[in-house]
N, C-alpha and C positions, 0 to 999 in steps of 0.2 A: 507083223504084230499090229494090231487094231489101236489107231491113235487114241492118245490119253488112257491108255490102260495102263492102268497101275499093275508094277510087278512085285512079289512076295519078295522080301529080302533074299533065299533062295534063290526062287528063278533069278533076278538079280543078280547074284554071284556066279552065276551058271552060267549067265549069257555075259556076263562081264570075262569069263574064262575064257570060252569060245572065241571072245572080241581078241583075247588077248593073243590068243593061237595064231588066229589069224593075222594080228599085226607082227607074230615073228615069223608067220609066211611070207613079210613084206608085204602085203596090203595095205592097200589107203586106207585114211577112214571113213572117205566115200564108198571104197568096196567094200571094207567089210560094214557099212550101212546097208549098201545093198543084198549081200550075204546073211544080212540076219534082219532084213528087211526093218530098220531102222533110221532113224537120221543120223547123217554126219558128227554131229554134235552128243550124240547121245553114244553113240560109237564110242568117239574119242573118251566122254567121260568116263566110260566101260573096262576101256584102256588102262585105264590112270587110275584108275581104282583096283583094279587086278594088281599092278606094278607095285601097286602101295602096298595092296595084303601082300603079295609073294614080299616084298623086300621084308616086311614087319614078321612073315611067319620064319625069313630065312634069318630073319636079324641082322641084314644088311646095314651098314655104316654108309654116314654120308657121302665118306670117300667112294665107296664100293657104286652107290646111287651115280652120284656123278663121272664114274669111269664111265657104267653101263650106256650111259647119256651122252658121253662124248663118244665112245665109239661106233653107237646110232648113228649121230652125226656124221661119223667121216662116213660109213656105211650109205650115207643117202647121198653125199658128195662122190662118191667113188662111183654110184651107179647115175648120176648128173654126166661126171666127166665117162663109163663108158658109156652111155647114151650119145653124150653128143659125140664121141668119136666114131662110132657107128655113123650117123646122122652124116657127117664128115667123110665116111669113106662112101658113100651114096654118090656115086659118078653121074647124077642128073642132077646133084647141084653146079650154079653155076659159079665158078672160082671167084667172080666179084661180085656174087650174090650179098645184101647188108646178111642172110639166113649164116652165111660162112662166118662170116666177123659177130654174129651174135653166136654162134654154137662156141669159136674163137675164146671171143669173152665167156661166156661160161667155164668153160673147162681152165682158164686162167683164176679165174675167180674164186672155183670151188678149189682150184692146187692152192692159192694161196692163204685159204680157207682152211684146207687140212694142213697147210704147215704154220700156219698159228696154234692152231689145235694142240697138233704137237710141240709147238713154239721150235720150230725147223726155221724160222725168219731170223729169229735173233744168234744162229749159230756163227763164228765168223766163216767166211769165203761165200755167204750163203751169197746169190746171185739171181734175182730174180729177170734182169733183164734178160740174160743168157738163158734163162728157163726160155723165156718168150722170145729168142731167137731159135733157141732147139726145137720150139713148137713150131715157127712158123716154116721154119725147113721142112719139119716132117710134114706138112702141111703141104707143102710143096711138092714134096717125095708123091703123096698121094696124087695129084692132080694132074701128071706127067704121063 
């Protein structure tokens, strides 16, 4: 699309759908800038304005708004922690690489991330240390 063209309210809607499609393909919104040859930024608001008509046409409740919004979120933590476990079982890293102890920290941070989320921290017995002893075994498990 040819910078500062103005779009008809229509096309507007049309390509805010598109945007929207493709952010539940999981795309960025750098990729789907690039998919509809757009900016970032313009992407995103495409996004967010589709999200709004669909909630307004579906009559979505705030509650409903914010489940849909919380489980995005764990949905981008869960593909953070299998990324870096990936990343992690890559046998050319090297076991006291800082890369291991940052993938490490990540995948701690987005766990303890989705269980605020779900508020899984405030259960009793809950045990975060023993997470991060179970991790670093399995961790271990791998590297052997």
């Amino acid at each position: 699309m040819a910078k500062n063209k103005r779009l008809s309210a229509e096309a507007r809607r049309e390509l805010a759908e598109e945007a929207y499609r493709f952010m539940l393909a999981r795309l960025t919104y750098t990729e789907i800038g690039k998919q509809l040859s757009i900016s970032r930024q313009l992407a995103a608001s495409l996004v967010k304005e589709a999200q709004t008509r669909i909630r307004e046409e579906r009559g979505d409740s705030e509650t409903e708004r914010l489940l849909f919004e919380r489980e995005r979120a764990v949905d981008t933590l869960d593909e953070t922690i299998r990324f870096a476990w990936q990343k992690l079982r890559d046998k050319k890293l090297n076991v006291n690489s800082t890369n291991v102890t940052g993938l490490l920290n990540a995948i701690i941070a987005a766990q303890t991330q989705i269980a605020k989320i779900y508020r899984l921290d405030s259960l009793p017995g809950a045990d975060s240390d023993k997470s991060v002893l179970d991790l670093t075994e399995a961790i271990r498990k791998i590297y052997q």
